[in-house]
N, C-alpha and C positions, 0 to 999 in steps of 0.2 A: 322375889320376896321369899323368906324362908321362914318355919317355925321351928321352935326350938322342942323336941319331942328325948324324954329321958332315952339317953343313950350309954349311961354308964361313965361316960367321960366327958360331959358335959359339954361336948361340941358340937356347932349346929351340922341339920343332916340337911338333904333335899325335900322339899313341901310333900315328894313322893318319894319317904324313903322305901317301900313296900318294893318298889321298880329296881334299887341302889345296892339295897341289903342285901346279901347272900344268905343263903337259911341256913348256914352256922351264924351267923350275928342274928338274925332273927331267933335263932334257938336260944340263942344264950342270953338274951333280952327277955325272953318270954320265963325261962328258967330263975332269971332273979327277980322274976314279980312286975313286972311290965307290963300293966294292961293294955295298952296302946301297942306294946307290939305283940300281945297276942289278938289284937284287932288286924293288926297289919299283916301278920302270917294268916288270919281266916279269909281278908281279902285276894289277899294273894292263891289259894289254893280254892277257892270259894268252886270257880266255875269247874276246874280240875275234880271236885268233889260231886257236884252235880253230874258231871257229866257221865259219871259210872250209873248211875240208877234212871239217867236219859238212854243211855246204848241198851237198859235194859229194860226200855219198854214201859217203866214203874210212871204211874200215874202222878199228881204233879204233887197230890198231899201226904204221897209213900216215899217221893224223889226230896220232901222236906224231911221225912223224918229220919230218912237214911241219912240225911245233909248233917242232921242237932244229933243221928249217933256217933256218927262219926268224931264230930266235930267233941264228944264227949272225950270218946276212944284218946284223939290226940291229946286233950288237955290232963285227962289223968295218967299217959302211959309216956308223954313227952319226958320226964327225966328219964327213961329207961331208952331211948333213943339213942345207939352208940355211936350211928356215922350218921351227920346231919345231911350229908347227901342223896342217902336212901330216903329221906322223908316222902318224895313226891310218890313213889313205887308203893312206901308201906299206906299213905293215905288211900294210895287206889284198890290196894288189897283188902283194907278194911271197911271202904263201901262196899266192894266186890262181898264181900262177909255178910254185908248189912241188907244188899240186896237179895242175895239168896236165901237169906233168911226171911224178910217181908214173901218173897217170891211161895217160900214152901207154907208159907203162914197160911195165902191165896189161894193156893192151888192141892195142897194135900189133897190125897185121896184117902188117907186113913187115919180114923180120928183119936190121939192119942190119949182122949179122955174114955174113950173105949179100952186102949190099950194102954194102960201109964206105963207097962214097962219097956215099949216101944226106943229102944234106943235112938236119938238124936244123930240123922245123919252127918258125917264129915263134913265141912262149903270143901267144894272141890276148888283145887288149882285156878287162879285167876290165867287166861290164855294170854300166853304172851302176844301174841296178837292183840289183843285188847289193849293188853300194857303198853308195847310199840306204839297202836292207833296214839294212848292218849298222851305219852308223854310228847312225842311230839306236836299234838296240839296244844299242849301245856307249853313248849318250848314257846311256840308262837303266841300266845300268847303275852309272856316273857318279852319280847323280843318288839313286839306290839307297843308294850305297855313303856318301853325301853327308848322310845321315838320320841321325839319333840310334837306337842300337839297336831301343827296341822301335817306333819307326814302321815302320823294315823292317822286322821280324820281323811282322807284326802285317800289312803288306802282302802279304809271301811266303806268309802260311797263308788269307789270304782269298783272294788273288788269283792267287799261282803256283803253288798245291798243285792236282793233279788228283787226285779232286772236291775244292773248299773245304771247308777246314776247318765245322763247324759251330760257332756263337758260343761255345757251350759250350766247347768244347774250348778256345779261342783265348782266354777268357777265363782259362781254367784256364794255359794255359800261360806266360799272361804275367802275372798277378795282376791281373787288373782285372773288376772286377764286368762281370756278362754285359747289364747292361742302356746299359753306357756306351760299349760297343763301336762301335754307331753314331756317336756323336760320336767318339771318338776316329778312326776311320778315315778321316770325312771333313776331319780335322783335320789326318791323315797324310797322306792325297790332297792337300790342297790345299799342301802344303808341298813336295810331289813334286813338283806340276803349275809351283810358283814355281820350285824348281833347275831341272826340264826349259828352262821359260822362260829362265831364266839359259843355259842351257848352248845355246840357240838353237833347240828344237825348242816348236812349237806346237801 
């Protein structure tokens, strides 16, 4: 089953084109007034967004508001976007911005209403390490999201549930006999381990 979602050439996409699009077709949707796919590029980078003001610690109603700056940042500065590839890098740099700034908000020790002419410090260099960390959790993601339902489903109860699931259960939840689970999974894996490959991580 498919909908039909403006695409500029009036041809149908996938129920999930968010998973399908590349973020130059996402950009360039969003660019000609597509609200739906700037719905679709916020889902898509949603957790990738969150996730900078999680690594940093930020409480869960400062981790929202870094979320709605951000999420500002892109909608008014996306035409000025030259390589739609860099998007994921520049989203993490601009929470990375939003966090340091809530951070120095919290924790100042000198108060600029004391001092107005207190220059505004620089946000330092987001650490490439940070960057690394997140994009390839963003990969996977990606690559997650990229799967036919129950290969995810069936990855998240083996592998992202703290404890795993037991086969029992995983069997039960998705109807598949409990002794076929071992092949399936590695069937799942290796189809995971092909997107990640595609999407550049090794």
């Amino acid at each position: 089953m498919e909908q039909r979602i403006p695409n500029g050439d009036g041809g149908r996409v996938p129920k999930n084109p968010a998973a399908a699009w590349d973020d130059a077709r996402l950009v360039r949707e969003c660019l000609s007034g597509d609200e739906q796919a700037w719905s679709l590029l916020i889902e898509k980078y949603k957790a990738l967004i969150y996730s900078i003001p999680v690594k940093y610690g930020l409480p869960a109603h400062e981790a929202a508001d870094v979320f709605q700056a951000t999420c500002m940042e892109l909608l008014t500065r996306l035409p000025l976007l030259r390589e739609p590839g860099a998007l994921p890098k520049w989203l993490m740099q601009v929470a990375h911005h939003q966090c340091y700034r809530w951070k120095r908000q919290s924790q100042r020790l000198v108060s600029r209403d004391a001092e107005p002419d207190l220059p505004e410090a620089e946000t330092p260099a987001i650490a490439e390490t940070l960057v690394q960390q997140t994009q390839e959790e963003q990969m996977l993601r990606e690559a997650m999201a990229a799967l036919e339902p129950k290969c995810r489903r069936l990855i998240e109860l083996l592998f992202f549930e703290i404890p795993p699931r037991p086969y029992c259960e995983v069997a039960s939840e998705l109807g598949l006999a409990v002794g076929s689970i071992g092949f399936t999974r590695q069937k799942c894996i290796d189809r995971l381990r092909r997107r990640l490959g595609e999407l550049g991580l090794d």
